[in-house]
C-alpha positions in Angstrom: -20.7 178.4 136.7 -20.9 176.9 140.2 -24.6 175.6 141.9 -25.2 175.5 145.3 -27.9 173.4 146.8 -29.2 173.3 150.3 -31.8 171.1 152.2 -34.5 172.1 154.6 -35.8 169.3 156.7 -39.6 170.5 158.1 -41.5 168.3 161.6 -41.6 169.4 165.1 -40.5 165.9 165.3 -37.2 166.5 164.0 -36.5 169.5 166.1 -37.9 168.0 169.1 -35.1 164.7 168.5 -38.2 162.4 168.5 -37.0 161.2 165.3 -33.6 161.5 163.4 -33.3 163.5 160.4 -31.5 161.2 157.2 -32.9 162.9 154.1 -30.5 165.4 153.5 -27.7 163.3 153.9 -28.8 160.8 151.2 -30.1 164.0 148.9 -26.7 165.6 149.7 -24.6 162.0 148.6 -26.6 161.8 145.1 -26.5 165.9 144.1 -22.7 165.2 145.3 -22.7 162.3 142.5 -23.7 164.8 140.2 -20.8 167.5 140.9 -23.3 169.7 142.9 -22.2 170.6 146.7 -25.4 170.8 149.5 -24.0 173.7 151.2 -26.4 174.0 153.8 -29.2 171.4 155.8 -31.4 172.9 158.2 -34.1 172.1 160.0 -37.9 174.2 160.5 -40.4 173.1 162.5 -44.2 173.0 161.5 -44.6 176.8 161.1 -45.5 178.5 158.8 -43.8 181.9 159.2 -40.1 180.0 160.0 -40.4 177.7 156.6 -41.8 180.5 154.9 -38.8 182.6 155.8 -36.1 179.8 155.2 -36.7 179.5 151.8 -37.2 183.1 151.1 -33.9 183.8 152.5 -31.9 180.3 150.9 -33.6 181.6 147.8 -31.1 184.5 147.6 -27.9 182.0 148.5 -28.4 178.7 147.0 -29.4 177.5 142.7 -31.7 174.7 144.1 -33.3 174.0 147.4 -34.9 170.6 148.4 -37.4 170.5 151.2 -38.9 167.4 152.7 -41.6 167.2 154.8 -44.9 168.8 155.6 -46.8 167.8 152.8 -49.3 165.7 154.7 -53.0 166.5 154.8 -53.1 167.2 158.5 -53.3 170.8 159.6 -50.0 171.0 160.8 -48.5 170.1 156.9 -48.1 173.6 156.4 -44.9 173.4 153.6 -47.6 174.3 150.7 -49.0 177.1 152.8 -45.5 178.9 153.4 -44.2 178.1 149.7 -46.9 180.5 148.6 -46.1 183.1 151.1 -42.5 182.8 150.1 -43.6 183.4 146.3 -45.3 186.7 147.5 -48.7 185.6 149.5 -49.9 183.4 146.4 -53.3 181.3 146.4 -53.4 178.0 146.6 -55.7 176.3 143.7 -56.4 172.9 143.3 -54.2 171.0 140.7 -57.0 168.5 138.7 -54.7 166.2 137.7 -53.3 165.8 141.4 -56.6 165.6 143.1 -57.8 163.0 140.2 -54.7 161.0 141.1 -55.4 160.8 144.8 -59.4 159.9 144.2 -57.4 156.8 142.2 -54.9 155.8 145.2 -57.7 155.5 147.8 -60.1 153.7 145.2 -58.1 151.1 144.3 -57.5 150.6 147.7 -60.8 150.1 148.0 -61.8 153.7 150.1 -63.3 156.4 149.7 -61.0 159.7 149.6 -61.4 161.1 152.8 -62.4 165.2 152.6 -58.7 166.1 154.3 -56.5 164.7 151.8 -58.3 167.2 149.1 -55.6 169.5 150.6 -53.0 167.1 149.4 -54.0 168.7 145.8 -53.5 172.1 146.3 -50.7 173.7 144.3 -49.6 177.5 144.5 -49.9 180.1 141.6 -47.1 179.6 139.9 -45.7 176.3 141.0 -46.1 172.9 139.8 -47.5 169.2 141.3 -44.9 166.4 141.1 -46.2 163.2 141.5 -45.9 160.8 143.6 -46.2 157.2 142.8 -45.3 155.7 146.6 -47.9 158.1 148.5 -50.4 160.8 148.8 -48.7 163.3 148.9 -47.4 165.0 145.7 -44.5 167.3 145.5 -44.2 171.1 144.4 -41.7 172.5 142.0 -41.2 176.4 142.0 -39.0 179.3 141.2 -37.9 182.2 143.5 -35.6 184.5 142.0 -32.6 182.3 140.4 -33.5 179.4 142.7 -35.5 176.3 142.1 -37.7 175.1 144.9 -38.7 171.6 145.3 -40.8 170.4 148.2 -41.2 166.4 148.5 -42.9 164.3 151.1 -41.2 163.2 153.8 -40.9 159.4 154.3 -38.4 157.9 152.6 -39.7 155.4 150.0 -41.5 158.1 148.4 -39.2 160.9 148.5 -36.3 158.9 147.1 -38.2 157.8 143.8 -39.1 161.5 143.4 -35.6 163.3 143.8 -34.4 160.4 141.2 -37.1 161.1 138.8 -38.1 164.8 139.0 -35.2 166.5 140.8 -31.7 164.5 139.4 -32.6 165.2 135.3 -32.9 169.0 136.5 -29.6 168.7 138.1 -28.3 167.2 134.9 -29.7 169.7 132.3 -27.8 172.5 135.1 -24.7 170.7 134.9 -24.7 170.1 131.1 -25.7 173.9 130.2 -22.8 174.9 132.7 -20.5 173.2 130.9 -19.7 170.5 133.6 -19.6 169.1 137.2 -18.7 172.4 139.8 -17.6 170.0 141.8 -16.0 166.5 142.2 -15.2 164.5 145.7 -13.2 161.5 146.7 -13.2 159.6 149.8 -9.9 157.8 151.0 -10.4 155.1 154.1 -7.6 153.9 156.4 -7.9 152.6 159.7 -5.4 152.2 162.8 -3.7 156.1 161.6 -4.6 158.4 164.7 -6.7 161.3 162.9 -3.9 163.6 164.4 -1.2 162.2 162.3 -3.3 161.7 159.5 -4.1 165.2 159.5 -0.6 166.5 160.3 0.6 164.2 156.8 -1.7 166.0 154.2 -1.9 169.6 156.0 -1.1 171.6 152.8 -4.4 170.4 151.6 -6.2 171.0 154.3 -6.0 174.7 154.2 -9.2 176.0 153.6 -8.2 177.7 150.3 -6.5 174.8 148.7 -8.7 173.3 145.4 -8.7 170.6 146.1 -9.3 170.8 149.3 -9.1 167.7 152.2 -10.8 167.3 155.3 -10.9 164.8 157.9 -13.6 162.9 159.6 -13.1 159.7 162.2 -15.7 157.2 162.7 -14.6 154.4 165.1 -11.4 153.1 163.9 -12.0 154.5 160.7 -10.2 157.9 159.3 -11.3 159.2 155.9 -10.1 162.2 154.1 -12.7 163.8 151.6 -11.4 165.6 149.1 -13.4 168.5 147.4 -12.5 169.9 143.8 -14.1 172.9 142.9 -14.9 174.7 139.0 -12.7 173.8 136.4 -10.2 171.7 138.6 -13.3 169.4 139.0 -12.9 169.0 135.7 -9.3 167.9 135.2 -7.2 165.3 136.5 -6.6 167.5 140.2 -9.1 165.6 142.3 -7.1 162.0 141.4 -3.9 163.5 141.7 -5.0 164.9 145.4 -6.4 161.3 146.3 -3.0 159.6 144.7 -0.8 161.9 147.7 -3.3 161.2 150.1 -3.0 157.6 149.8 1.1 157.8 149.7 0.6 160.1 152.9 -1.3 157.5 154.4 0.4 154.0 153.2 -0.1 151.4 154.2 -3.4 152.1 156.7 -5.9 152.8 153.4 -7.8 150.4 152.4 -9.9 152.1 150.0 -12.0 154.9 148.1 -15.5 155.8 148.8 -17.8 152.9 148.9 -15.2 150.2 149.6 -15.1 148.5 152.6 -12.2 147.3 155.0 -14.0 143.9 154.3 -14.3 144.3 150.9 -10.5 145.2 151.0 -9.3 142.5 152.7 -11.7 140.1 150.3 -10.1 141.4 147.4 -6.2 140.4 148.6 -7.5 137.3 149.6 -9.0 136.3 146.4 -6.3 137.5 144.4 -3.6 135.6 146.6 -6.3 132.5 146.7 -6.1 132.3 150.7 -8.9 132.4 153.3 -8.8 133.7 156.6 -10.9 132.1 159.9 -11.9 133.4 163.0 -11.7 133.0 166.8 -13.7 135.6 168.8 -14.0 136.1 172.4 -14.9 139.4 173.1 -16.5 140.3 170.3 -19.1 137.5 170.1 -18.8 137.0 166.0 -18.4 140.6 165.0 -15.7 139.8 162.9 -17.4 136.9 161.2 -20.3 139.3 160.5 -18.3 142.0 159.7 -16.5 139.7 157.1 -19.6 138.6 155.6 -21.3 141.5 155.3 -18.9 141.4 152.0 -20.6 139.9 149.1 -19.1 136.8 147.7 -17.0 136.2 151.3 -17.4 132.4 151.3 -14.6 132.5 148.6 -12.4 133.9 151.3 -13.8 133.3 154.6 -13.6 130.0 156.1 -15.2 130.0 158.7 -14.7 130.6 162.3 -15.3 129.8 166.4 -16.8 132.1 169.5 -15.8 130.7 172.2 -16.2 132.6 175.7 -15.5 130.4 178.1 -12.6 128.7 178.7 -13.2 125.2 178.5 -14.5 126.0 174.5 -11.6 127.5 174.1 -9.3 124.3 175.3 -11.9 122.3 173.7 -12.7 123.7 170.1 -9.2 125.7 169.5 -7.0 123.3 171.3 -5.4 126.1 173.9 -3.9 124.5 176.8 -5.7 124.8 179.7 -2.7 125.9 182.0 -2.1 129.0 179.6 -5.0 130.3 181.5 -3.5 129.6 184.9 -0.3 131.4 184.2 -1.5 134.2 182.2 -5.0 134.4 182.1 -8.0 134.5 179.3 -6.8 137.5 178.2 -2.9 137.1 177.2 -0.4 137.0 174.7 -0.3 133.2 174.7 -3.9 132.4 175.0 -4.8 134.9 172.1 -1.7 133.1 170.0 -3.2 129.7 170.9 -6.6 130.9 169.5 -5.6 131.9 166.2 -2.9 128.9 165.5 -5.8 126.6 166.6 -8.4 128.2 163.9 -6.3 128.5 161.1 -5.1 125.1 161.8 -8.9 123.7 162.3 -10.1 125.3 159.4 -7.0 124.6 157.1 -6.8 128.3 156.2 -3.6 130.7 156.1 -4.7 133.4 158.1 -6.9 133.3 161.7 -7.0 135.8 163.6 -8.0 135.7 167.6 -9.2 138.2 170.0 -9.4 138.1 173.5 -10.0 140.9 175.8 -12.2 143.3 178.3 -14.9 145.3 176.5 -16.6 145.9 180.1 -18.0 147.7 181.6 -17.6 145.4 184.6 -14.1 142.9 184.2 -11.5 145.0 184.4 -8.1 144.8 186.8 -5.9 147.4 187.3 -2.9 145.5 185.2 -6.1 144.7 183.0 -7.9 147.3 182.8 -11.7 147.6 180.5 -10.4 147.7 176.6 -7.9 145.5 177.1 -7.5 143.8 174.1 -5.0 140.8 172.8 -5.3 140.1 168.7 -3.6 137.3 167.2 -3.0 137.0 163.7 -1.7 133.4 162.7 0.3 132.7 159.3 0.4 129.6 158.1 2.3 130.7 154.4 4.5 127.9 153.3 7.4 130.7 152.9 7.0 131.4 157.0 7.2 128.4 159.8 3.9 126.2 160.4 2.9 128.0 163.6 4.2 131.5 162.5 1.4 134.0 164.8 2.2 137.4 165.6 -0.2 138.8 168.6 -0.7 142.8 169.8 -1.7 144.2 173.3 -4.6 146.7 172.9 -5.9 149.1 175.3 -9.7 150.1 173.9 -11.5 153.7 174.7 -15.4 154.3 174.8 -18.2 152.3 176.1 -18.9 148.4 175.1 -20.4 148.8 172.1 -17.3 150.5 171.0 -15.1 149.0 172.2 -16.1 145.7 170.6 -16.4 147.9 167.0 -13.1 149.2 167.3 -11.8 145.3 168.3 -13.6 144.5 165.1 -12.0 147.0 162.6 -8.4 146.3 163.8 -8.4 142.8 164.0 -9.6 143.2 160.4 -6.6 145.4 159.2 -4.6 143.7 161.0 -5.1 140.9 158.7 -5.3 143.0 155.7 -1.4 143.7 156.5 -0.2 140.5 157.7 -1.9 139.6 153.6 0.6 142.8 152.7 3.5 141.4 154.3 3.4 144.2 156.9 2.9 142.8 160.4 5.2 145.2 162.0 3.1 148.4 161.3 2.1 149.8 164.2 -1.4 150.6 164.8 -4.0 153.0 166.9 -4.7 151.8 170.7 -1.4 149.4 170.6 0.4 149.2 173.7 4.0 148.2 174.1 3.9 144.6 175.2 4.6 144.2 178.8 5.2 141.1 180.8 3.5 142.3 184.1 0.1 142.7 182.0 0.0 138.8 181.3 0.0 138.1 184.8 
């Protein structure tokens, strides 16, 4: 047996953009956990006939619907109001238990309940209260038809605790008494693999009738493939076998599976080759060294690192020569290479890696234009020579903010394969070096 599961979202706020919707997506990750796909997340605003009529009509599509939002006390918290019209024009009765528990939330707060939030107890014939240990507001639980209706508050802290304790055992018990997950996913992260050629390399599972099935998404310099398996091959080895091609397809730009970061990734080379790496940023302004950190346990493998912007700090704390930057310029082959040999050196670290660049909007030349971007990465492995660097030319799309991200997540990988012994791969945005752009 296969469950569906869809999310509706209820606020004028959230349809008006005055605030961004993220329930669904974190309800949609754990019922994914759980071998249940979130077909569907839509958003109502507050009225009554519209959320009324959603959840009539999911009723007949989807096993379980989650709705969030609307359960205030205010007048335009209508969700309770159009859950009993979708269960056929239903009254709404006070639940004894839910009212006692709200009389208890404001009094040991000191207050006095005020008269509006009695509306916070009301439950429609036929449904159930759920409640709510992180707010006022407590949640419904109904059936329409073959479909379970849950409606939780809105703000975060409260909904969460609820899906986890009164929605995910439901999900369970559905899963168990089908015999089994209806579906199973996998994530697989590279980064530098244009999302065209990644595509083109695991096609056959991309058609839209494979099981399992692969899609694509790009997020910065970051292309995953998510693989769905669906029914009994989400029950067998298929999904791991599917992940297994993707990361041959895709060797060596994958760093990982679902949660795993490129940091992460990197950490774990480094730790099991016992090396650290430093860094020398320009451009970026310490997004690497955050980046890297963000990583628990980095201070076994990062050593440290330098952002120096002008170019006296970079003569003074790296060591470049200061007439590198009269014959080629801040932003150069032999400036970035200077960087990175002077911060591994400095920090007594094999690997440093250097950027140097243009992330705009206002810089750029027409042989240097905005996104230009050098990245050194400096080797100092007793099996290569002392000063052994190995620097790429980079031309950066998008605004400043991405370019700087994207500047990040390269000179990470780039790392990552230098630590793989594979320097030469090439990688997205490279440009074929070319002596008239260091001039």
């Amino acid at each position: 047996m296969s469950f569906r599961a869809a999310v509706l979202s209820i606020g004028d706020e959230l349809t008006l953009g005055q605030i961004s919707e993220r329930n669904a997506g974190w309800i949609a990750q754990e019922f994914l956990r759980r071998g249940i796909l979130v077909m569907e997340h839509r958003t109502v605003s507050d009225d009554r006939v519209a959320i009324s009529s959603a959840i009539s009509q999911l009723a007949t599509e989807v096993a379980i619907i989650v709705i969030t939002g609307g359960l205030g006390p205010t007048d335009d918290d209508l969700t309770r109001e159009a859950l009993a019209d979708a269960l056929g024009g239903v009254a709404l009765v006070e639940d004894a238990d839910a009212r006692e528990s709200l009389r208890k939330r404001f009094e040991a707060r000191g207050r006095q309940m005020p008269s509006m939030n009695a509306k916070q107890a009301l439950c429609p014939v036929g449904a159930k209260c759920i409640a709510n240990s992180n707010g006022t507001a407590p949640g419904l639980s109904a059936r329409i038809g073959q479909a379970i209706v849950f409606c939780l508050p809105g703000p975060p802290n409260e909904m969460q605790p609820m899906v986890r304790d009164a929605i995910l055992p439901v999900v369970d018990s559905m899963v168990a008494l089908a015999g089994g997950v209806s579906a199973s996913v996998c994530a697989i992260h590279s980064c530098g693999l244009p999302e065209s050629v990644a595509a083109e390399r695991i096609r056959p599972m991309m058609d839209r009738s494979a099981n399992p099935l692969a899609g694509t998404t790009a997020s910065g310099a970051i292309v995953t493939a998510r693989i769905r398996a669906f029914g009994s091959t989400a029950r067998d080895a298929s999904l791991e076998r599917a992940a297994q091609e993707v990361e041959k397809a895709w060797a060596p730009y994958v760093f990982g599976r679902d949660e795993t970061t490129l940091a992460q990734a990197l950490g774990e080379i480094l730790l099991r080759t016992k090396d650290q790496v430093a860094v020398a940023e320009s451009c970026t302004g310490g997004g690497i060294g955050s980046f890297l950190t963000s990583a628990a346990g980095s201070s076994s493998w990062f050593g440290g690192g330098w952002i120096t912007y002008s170019n006296e700090m970079k003569s003074r704390l790296l060591g470049v020569p200061p007439e590198l930057f009269e014959l080629h310029g801040a932003v150069s082959e032999s400036v970035a290479c200077a960087m990175a040999i002077g911060a591994a050196q400095r920090a007594n670290v094999r690997f440093a890696v250097s950027v140097t660049g243009i992330a705009g909007p206002s810089g750029g030349t027409e042989s240097k234009p905005v996104g230009t971007v050098w990245i050194a990465v400096a080797d100092r492995s007793e099996k290569k020579p002392s000063q052994s660097v190995n620097a790429r030319c980079f031309l950066f799309t998008g605004d400043r903010a991405t370019i700087r991200d994207r500047t990040v997540r390269v000179a990470v990988q780039l790392v990552r394969l230098a630590a793989l012994g594979k320097s030469d791969v090439p990688v997205l945005w490279e440009v074929p070096k070319n002596p008239e752009r260091t001039k």
